[in-house]
C-alpha positions in Angstrom: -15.7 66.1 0.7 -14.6 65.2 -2.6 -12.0 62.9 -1.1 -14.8 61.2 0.9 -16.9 60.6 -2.2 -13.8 59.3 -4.0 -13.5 56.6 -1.4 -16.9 55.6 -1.6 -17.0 54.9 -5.2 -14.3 52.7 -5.2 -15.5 51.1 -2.7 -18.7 50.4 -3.6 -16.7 49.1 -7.3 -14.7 46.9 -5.0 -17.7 45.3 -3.8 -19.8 45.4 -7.2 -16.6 43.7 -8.8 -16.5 40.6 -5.9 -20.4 40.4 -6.4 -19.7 39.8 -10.2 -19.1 36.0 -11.0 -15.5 35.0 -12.8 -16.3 34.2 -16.4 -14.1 32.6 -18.8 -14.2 35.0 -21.3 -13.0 31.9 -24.5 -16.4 29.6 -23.9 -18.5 32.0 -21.9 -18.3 29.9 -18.4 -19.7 31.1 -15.4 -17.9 29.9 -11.9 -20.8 31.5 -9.4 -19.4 29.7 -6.5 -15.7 30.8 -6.5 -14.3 34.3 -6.1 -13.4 35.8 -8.9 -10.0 37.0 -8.2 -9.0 33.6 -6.7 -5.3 32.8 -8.3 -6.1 29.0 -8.8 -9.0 29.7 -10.7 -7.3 32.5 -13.0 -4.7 30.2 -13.3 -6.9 27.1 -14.4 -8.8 29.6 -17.0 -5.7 30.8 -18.4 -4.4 27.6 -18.7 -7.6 26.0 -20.4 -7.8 28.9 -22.9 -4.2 28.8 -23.8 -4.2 24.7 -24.6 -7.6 24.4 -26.5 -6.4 27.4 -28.7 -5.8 26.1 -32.1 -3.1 29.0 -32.6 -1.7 28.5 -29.6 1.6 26.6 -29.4 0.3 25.1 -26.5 -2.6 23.7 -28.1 -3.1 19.9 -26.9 -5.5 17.9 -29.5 -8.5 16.6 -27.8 -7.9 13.3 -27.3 -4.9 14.1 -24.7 -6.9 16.3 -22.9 -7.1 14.1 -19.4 -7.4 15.7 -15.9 -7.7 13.6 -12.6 -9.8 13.9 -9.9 -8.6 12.6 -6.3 -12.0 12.4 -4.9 -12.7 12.6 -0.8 -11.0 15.9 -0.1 -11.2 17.2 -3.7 -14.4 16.6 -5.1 -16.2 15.6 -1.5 -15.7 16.6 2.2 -13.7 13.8 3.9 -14.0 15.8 7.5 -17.4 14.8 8.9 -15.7 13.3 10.9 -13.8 11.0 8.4 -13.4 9.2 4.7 -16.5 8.3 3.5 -15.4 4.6 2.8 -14.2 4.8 6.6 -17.9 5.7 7.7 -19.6 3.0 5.2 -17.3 0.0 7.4 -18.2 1.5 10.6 -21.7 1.3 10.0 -21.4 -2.2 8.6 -19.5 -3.5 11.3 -21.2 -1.8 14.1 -24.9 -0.9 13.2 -25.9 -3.0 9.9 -28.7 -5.8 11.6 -28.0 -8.1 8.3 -24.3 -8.8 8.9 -22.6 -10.8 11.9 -19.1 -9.7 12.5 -16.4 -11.5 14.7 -14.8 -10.2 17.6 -12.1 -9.7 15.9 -14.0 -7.4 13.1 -16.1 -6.0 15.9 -12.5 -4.6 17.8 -11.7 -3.1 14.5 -14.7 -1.4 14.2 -14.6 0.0 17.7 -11.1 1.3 17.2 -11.9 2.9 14.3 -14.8 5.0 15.8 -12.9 5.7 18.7 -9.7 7.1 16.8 -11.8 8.8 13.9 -12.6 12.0 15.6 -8.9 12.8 16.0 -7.7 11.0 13.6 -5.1 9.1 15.6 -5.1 6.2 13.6 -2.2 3.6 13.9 0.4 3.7 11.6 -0.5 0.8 9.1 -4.3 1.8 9.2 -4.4 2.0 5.6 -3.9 -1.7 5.0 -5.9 -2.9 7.9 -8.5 -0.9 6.9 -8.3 -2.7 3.3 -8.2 -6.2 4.7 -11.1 -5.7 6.8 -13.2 -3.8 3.9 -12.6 -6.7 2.4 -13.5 -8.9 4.6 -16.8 -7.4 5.5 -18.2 -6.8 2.2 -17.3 -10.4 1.0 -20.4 -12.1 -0.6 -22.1 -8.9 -1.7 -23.5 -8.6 -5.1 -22.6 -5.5 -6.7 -26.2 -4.4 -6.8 -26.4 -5.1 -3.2 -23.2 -3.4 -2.2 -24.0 -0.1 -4.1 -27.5 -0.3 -2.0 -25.7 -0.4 1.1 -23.5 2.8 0.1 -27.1 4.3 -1.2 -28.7 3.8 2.0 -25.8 5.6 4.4 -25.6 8.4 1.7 -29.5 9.7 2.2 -28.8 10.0 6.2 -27.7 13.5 7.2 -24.2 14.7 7.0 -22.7 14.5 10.9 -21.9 17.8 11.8 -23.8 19.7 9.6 -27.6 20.8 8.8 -29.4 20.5 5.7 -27.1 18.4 3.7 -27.1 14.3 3.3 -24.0 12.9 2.9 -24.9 12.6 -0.7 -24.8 16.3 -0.8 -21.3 16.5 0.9 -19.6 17.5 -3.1 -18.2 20.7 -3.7 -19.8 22.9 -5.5 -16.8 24.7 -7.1 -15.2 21.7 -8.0 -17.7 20.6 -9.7 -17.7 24.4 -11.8 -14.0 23.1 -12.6 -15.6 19.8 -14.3 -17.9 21.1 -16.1 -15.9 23.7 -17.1 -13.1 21.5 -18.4 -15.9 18.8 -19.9 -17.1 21.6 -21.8 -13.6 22.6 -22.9 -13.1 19.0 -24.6 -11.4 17.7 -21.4 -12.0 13.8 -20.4 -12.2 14.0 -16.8 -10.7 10.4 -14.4 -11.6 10.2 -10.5 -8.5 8.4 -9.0 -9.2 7.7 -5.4 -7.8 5.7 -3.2 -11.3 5.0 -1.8 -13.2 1.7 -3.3 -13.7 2.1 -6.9 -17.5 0.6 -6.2 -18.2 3.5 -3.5 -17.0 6.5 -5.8 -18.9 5.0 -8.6 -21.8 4.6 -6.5 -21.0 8.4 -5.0 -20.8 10.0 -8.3 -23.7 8.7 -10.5 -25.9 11.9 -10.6 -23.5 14.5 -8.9 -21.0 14.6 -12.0 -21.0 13.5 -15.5 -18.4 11.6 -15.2 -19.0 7.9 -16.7 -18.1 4.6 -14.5 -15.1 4.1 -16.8 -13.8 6.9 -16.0 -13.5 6.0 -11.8 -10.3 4.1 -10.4 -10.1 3.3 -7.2 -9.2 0.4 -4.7 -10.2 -2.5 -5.9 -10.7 -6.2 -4.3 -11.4 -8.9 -6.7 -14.5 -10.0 -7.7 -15.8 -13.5 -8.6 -19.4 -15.6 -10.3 -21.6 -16.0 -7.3 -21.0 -19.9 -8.2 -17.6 -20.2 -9.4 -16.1 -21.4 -5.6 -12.8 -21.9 -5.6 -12.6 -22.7 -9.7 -9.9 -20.5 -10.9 -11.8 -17.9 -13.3 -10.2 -18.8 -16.8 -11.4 -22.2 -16.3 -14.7 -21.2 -14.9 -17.9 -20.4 -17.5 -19.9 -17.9 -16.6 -23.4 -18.8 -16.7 -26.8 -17.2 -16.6 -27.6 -18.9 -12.9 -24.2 -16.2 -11.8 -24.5 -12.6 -10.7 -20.7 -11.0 -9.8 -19.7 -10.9 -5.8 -16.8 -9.0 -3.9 -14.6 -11.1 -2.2 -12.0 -10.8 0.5 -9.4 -10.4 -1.6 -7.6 -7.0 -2.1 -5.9 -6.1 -5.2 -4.9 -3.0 -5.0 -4.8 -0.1 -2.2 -5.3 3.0 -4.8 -2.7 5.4 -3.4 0.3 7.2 -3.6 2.3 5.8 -6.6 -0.5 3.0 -7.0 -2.3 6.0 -8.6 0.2 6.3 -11.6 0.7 2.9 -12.3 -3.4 2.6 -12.2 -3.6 5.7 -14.5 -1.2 4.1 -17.2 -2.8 1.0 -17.3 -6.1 2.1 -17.3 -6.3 5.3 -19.0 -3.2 4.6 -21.6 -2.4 8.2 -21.5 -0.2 11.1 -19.3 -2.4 13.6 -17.7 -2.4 17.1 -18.6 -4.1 18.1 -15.2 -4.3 16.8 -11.7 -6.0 18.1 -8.6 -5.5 16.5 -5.4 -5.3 17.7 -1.8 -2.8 15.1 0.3 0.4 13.9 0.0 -1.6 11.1 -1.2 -1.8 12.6 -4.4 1.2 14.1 -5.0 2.6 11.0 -7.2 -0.5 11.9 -9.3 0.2 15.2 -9.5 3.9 14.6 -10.4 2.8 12.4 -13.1 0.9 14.9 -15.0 3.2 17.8 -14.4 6.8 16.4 -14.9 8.2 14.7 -17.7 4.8 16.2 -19.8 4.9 16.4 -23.9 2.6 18.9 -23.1 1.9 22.0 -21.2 0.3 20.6 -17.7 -0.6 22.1 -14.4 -1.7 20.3 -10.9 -3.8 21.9 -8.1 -3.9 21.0 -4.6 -7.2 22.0 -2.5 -6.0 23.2 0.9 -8.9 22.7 3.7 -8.5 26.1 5.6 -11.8 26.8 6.5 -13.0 26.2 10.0 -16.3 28.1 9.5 -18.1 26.5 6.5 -15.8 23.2 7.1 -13.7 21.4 9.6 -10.1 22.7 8.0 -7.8 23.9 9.6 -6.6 27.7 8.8 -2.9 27.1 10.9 -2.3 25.0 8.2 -3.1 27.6 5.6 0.7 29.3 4.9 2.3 26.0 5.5 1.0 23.8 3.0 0.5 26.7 0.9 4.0 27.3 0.8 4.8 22.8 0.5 2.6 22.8 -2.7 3.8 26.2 -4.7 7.3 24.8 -3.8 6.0 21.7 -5.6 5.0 23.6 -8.8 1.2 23.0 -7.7 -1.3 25.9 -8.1 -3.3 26.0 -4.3 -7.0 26.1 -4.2 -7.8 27.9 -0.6 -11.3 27.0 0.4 -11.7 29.7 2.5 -10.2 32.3 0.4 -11.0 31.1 -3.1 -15.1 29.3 -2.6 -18.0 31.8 -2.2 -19.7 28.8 -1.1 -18.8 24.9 -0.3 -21.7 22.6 0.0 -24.5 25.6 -0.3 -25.9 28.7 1.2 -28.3 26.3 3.2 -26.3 24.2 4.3 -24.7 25.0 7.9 -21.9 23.6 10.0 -23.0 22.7 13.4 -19.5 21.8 15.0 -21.1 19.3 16.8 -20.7 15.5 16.0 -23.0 12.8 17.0 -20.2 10.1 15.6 -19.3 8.4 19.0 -23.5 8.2 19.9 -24.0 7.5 16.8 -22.2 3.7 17.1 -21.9 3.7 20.7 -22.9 0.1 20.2 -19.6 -2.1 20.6 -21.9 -5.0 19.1 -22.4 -8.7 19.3 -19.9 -10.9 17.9 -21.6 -13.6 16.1 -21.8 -17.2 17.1 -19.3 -19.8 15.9 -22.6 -21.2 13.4 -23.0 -18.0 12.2 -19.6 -17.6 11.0 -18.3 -19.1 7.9 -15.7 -21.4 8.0 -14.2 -21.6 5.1 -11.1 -24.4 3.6 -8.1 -25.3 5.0 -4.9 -24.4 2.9 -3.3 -27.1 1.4 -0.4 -26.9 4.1 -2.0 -25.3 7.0 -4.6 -25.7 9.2 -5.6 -23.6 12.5 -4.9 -25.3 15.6 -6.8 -22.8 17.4 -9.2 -19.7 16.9 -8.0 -17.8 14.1 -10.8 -14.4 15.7 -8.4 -14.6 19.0 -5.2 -14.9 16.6 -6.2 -11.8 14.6 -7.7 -10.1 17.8 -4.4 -9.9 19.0 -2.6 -8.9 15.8 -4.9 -6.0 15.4 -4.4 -5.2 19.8 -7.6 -6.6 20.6 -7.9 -7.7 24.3 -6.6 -6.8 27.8 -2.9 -6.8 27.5 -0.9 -4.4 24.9 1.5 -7.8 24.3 0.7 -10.4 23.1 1.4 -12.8 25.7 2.7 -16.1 26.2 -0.5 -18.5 25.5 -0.9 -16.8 22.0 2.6 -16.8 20.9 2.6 -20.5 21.4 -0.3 -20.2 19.3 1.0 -19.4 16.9 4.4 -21.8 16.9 2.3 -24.7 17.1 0.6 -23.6 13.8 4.1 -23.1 12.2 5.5 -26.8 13.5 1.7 -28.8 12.2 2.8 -26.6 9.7 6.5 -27.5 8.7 5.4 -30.9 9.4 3.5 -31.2 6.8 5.9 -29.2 4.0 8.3 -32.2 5.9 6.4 -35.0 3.9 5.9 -32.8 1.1 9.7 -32.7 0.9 10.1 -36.0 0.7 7.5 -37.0 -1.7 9.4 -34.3 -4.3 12.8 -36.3 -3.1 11.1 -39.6 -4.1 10.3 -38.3 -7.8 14.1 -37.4 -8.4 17.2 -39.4 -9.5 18.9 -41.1 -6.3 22.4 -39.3 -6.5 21.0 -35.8 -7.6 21.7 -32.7 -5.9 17.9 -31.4 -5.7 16.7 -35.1 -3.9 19.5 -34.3 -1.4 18.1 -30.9 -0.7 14.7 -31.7 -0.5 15.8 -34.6 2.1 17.7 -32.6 4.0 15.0 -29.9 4.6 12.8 -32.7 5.7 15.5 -33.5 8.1 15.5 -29.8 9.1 11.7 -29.1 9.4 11.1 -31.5 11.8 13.9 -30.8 13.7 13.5 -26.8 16.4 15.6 -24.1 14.6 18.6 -23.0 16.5 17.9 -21.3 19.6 19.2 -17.8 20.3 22.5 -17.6 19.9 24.9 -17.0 23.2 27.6 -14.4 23.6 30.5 -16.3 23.5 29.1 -18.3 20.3 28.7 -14.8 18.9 32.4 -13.8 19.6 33.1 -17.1 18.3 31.9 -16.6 15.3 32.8 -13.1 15.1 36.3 -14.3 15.3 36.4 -16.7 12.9 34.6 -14.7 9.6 37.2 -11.8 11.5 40.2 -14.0 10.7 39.3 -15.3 6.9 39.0 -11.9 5.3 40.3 -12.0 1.9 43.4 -10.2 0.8 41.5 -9.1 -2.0 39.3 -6.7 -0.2 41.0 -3.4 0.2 40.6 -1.2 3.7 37.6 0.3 3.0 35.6 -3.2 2.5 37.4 -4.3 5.6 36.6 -1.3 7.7 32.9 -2.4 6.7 33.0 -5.7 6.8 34.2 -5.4 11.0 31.3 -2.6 11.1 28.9 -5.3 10.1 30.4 -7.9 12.4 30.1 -5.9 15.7 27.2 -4.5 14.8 25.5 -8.1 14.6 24.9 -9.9 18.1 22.7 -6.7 19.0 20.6 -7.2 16.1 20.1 -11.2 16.1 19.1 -10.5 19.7 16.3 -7.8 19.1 15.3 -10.6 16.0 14.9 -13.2 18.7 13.1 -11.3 21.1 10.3 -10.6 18.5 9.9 -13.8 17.1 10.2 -15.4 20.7 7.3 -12.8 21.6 4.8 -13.2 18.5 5.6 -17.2 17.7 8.2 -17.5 15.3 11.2 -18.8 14.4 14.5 -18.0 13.0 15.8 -20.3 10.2 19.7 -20.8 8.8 20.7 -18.7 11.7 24.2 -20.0 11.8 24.2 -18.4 8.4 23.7 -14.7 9.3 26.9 -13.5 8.3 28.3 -13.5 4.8 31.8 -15.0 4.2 34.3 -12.4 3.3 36.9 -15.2 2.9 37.7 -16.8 -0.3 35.5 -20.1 -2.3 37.1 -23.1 -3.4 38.2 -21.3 -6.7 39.9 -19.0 -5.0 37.3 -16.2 -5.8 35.8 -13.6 -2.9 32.4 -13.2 -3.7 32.2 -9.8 -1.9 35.0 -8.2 -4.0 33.8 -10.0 -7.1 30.5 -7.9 -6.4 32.1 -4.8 -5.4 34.3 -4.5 -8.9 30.5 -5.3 -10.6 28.3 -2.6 -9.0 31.9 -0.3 -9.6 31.5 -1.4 -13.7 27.6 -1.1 -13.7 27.9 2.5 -12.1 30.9 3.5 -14.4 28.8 2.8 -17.6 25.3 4.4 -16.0 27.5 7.4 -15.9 27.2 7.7 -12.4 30.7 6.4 -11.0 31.2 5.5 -7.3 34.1 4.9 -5.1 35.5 1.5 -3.8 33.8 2.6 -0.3 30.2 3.5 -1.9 30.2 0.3 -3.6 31.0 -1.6 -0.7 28.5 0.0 1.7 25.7 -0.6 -0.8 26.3 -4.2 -0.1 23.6 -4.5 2.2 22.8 -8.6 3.0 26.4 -9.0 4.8 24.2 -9.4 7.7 21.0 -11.9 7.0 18.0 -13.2 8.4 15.3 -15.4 7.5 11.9 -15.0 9.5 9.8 -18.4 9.0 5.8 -18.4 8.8 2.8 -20.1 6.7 0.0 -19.1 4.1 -1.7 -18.1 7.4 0.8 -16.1 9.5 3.2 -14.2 7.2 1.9 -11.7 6.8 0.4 -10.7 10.3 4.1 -11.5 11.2 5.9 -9.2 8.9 3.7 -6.4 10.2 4.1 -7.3 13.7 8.2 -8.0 13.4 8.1 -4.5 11.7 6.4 -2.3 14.6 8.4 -3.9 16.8 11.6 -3.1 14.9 10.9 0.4 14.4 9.8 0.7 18.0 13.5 -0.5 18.3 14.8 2.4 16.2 15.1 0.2 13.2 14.1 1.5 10.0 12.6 -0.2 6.8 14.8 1.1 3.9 13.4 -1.2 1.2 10.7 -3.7 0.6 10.6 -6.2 -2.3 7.6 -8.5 -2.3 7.7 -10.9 -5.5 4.2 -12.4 -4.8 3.0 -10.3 -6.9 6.1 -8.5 -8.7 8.0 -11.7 -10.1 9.5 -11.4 -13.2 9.7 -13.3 -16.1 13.1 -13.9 -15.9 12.8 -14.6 -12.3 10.1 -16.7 -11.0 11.3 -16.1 -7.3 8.6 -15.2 -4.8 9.4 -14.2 -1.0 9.7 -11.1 0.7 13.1 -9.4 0.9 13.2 -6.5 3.0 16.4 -4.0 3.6 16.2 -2.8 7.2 18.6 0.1 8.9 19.8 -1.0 12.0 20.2 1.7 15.3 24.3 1.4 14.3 23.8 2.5 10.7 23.7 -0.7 9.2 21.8 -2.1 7.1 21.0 -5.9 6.8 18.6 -7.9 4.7 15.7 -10.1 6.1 13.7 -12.3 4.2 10.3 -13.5 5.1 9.1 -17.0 3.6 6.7 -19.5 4.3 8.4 -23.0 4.6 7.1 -24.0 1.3 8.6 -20.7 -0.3 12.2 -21.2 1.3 12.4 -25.1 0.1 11.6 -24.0 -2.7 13.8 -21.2 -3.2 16.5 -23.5 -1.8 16.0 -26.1 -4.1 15.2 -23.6 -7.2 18.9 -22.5 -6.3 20.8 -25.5 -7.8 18.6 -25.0 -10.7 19.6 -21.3 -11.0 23.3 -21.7 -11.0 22.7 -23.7 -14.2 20.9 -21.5 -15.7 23.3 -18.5 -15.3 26.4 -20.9 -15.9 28.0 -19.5 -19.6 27.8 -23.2 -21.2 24.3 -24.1 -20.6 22.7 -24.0 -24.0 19.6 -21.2 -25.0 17.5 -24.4 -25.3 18.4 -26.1 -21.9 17.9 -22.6 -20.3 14.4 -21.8 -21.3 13.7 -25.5 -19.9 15.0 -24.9 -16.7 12.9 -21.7 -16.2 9.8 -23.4 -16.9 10.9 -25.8 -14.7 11.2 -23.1 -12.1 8.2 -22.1 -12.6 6.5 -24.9 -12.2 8.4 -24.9 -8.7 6.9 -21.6 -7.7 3.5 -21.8 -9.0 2.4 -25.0 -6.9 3.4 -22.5 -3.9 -0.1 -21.6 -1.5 0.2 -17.9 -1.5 0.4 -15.9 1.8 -3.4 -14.3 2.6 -3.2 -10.7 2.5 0.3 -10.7 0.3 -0.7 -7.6 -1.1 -0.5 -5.6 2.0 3.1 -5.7 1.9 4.5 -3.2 -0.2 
């Protein structure tokens, strides 16, 4: 009996003890919506009272006191059914009566509803979903855009009773900021959603001011400025601020860091996330710290209060510990997620909800906007980027669209053809820079090489075969031939996908790099296997003769043609196709955005693994761009050339400059990264 009685009592202090709410004994907190034994949360207390304790050798002053916040998924459910920013251009695009989409907008939005439920979204969602939020939103006042949001949020949460989607926060989370406000902490939501929406979202459900949000961003402009660039455009009392369609910055992954430093000016101490989205945030508070820093990642395990998934529970349990992260379990560590009231119905009205596909609007209704200075659609740009985005019957895209889209390059090159020679015209008669110029007028107006044939392959095989330089040792040469047999199979697959989207190859005849020796007797491919040998050797990191050589990686090269209009659409496209292939993207550089001050190059250079193991290079430039970079060239080697004089140099890079700047800039640049 006395054993019996025993039992009881503890039990009955088991269940008094998990009834009692975890305080944090140093400031008197009370978390009444987590467990109290949770380890995340004893961590985070711990933690907290360690680094605001004066005595503590841990103690972190105040003013480095920063914790992020990734918000859908962290702060707010992102499972009914899908992102929140997601949900907001769905309803736009399918159900909002004061905005006229096109078809091509229209197919977006019907393939996002019908992939959102099971979240089979294609590969390079991400950035189409950017260009179209973009896109849709365009014209809004900020005042009016934050309405929108306002006016989805009051509407009940899909899939659950008695909670809006303004409601859809969670309410331990929000213990943890108030907890850490209260401890001195300044508290940042980094989220790769729009930094409008989560401003919009978070007025009233945290304290947590506006400068404190990053997020996406697409740049704004005066309601009158038009096409005036903005630092020579006043800003007057007749303006109010409007999105545009033009994305700046998709706020993810790394973007988050880089966002952080320039924004915030200062390392993290503590991060919470919940996606491999976040774990470059999380890094960057945790590694490399002055100070002592922690990270958390919320795991969504719960299938009864929430959609999570509790398969998933051990497995990312175990990814995030081995990642140094503490793991906040929903369903083990939350008395409570969104509030006693609020139920989960595990029903969702989603695909009823905007079962309308919608009307697309009429050709008056749509803007049409101004020509670039170089290129102008020959036919209806809604069809073009109805079939970049798989709108239509047919899964290719078909032989009337791909002609399409050659037509707009030749108008195109046409037109950079008289461009040419109106910048040969301005130059001395003999120089080297009218020549070029001239002959890429020549060139432009003139159809690229056609694909080449077998035996001009072998030919060609066999000549760059037979003028190998002495001065490359076996393993070079063992490479080299690699690179050479390796080639017909990958100028073939290159050709098939530019014959099938509209493109052309340009300087094909040029694909190979000469392992033979220049006119002064020099082999450019040792020359810059002894340099990457001398640059390793003083890093401290020494490789061999064989490493060196197989990190030369543009012995094989390409150069993929489009305009302002089309690059980008046909770097995405020539890039699903590849990896459809079993090609693999090793390395992108696009210097759009990134060029340098020493460097005022823009084009996009892209390392690609072939099925063999090799890797080639393939550029991607408008016809302006590659002139230009052709041109540029002659101007380069005189800048790098020992005898040209500090004051000659620092002319000539202005004068590059110049060069690049005129340049129209691909639309939608930014999506490649």
């Amino acid at each position: 009996m006395k054993k019996w009685t025993a039992c009881l009592l503890a039990l009955i202090l088991v269940i008094s003890l998990l009834a009692v709410p975890a305080v944090a004994e140093e400031s008197g907190f009370v978390f009444s919506e987590w467990n109290p034994e949770a380890p995340a949360l004893k961590a985070l207390i711990e933690y907290v009272e360690d680094v605001t304790n004066e005595a503590s050798p841990d103690y972190i002053p105040p003013a480095d006191r920063i914790a992020t916040f990734d918000m859908d998924g962290t702060l707010i459910g992102e499972l009914f059914p899908t992102y929140l920013e997601v949900m907001l251009l769905t309803e736009r695009i399918l159900k909002d009566p004061d905005y006229q989409p096109d078809e091509e907008m229209l197919e977006f939005g019907r393939m996002t509803r019908d992939h959102a439920l099971d979240k089979s979204f294609p590969a390079d969602y991400d950035y189409q979903f950017s260009w179209h939020q973009a896109k849709a939103f365009a014209g809004m006042t900020l005042t009016e855009y934050a309405d929108f949001i306002t006016r989805f949020l009051v509407h009940e949460a899909d899939g659950f009773e008695g909670m809006t989607y303004a409601g859809g926060y969670y309410l331990p989370m929000a213990e943890v900021l108030e907890y850490l406000q209260e401890n001195g902490f300044k508290c940042f939501v980094v989220s790769g959603s729009d930094r409008f929406i989560v401003r919009t979202f978070m007025e009233g459900m945290a304290n947590i001011p506006y400068e404190n949000i990053i997020g996406s961003d697409t740049a704004l402009a005066a309601k009158n400025q038009g096409d005036t660039d903005g630092i020579e455009y006043v800003f007057t009392g007749e303006d109010t601020l409007v999105r545009t369609d033009r994305l700046i910055i998709k706020d993810l992954k790394t973007n988050k860091v880089l966002q952080i430093a320039q924004e915030i000016g200062r390392q993290p101490v503590l991060s919470f996330g919940n996606s491999s989205g976040d774990v470059s945030m999380n890094n960057y508070a945790l590694l490399n710290n002055r100070y002592r820093s922690a990270a958390f990642m919320v795991v969504a395990d719960d299938d009864v209060r929430e959609y999570g998934n509790p398969a998933k529970h051990d497995e990312l349990t175990e990814k995030w510990q081995g990642m140094g992260y503490h793991v906040i379990s929903m369903r083990d560590d939350w008395k409570t997620i969104y509030g006693e009231d609020v139920t989960k119905t595990g029903v969702f009205r989603w695909l009823e909800e905007y079962a309308d596909d919608g009307t697309p609007a009429t050709a008056e209704e749509q803007s049409s906007g101004a020509a670039d200075s170089f290129s102008e659609s020959l036919f209806d740009d809604d069809e073009y980027y109805g079939w970049l985005y798989g709108a239509g019957e047919s899964e290719e895209p078909g032989e009337e669209l791909a002609l399409a889209n050659l037509l707009i390059l030749w108008d195109y090159n046409s037109k950079v053809a008289d461009w040419c020679r109106q910048e040969a015209e301005k130059l001395p008669e003999n120089s080297e820079m009218r020549k070029e110029y001239e002959d890429f007028a020549v060139l432009l107006q003139n159809p690229m090489p056609k694909r080449p044939t077998e035996e001009e392959s072998k030919a060609l095989a066999d000549q760059y075969l037979a003028n190998i330089s002495g001065q490359l040792q076996e393993e070079a040469v063992d490479y080299y031939k690699r690179c050479v047999a390796a080639e017909p199979a990958i100028t073939a697959d290159l050709f098939d996908i530019a014959e099938e989207i509209g493109t052309e190859m340009f300087g094909i005849g040029f694909r190979l790099k000469s392992a033979g020796e220049n006119s002064k007797g020099v082999c450019r491919i040792a020359q810059k296997i002894s340099s990457i040998m001398e640059t390793a050797e003083a890093a401290g990191a020494p490789v061999t003769y064989r490493e060196a050589a197989e990190s030369i990686h543009d012995l094989i090269r390409y150069t993929q043609l489009g305009t302002p209009d089309t690059l980008v659409w046909n770097y995405l496209l020539t890039k699903e196709m590849l990896e459809k292939k079993g090609y693999r993207f090793v390395r992108v550089k696009n210097t759009w955005k990134t060029y340098s001050v020493k460097s005022p190059y823009r084009g996009v250079n892209v390392q690609v693994e072939a099925p063999s193991g090799i890797v080639f290079e393939l550029q991607f430039h408008t016809s302006e761009s590659l002139v230009t970079k052709m041109v540029e060239h002659i101007n380069y080697e005189i800048r790098r050339d020992p005898g040209t004089s500090v004051e000659e140099k620092a002319k000539l890079v202005k004068e590059a400059y110049g060069m690049y700047d005129r340049l129209t800039e691909p639309d939608g640049i930014e999506l490649i990264q």
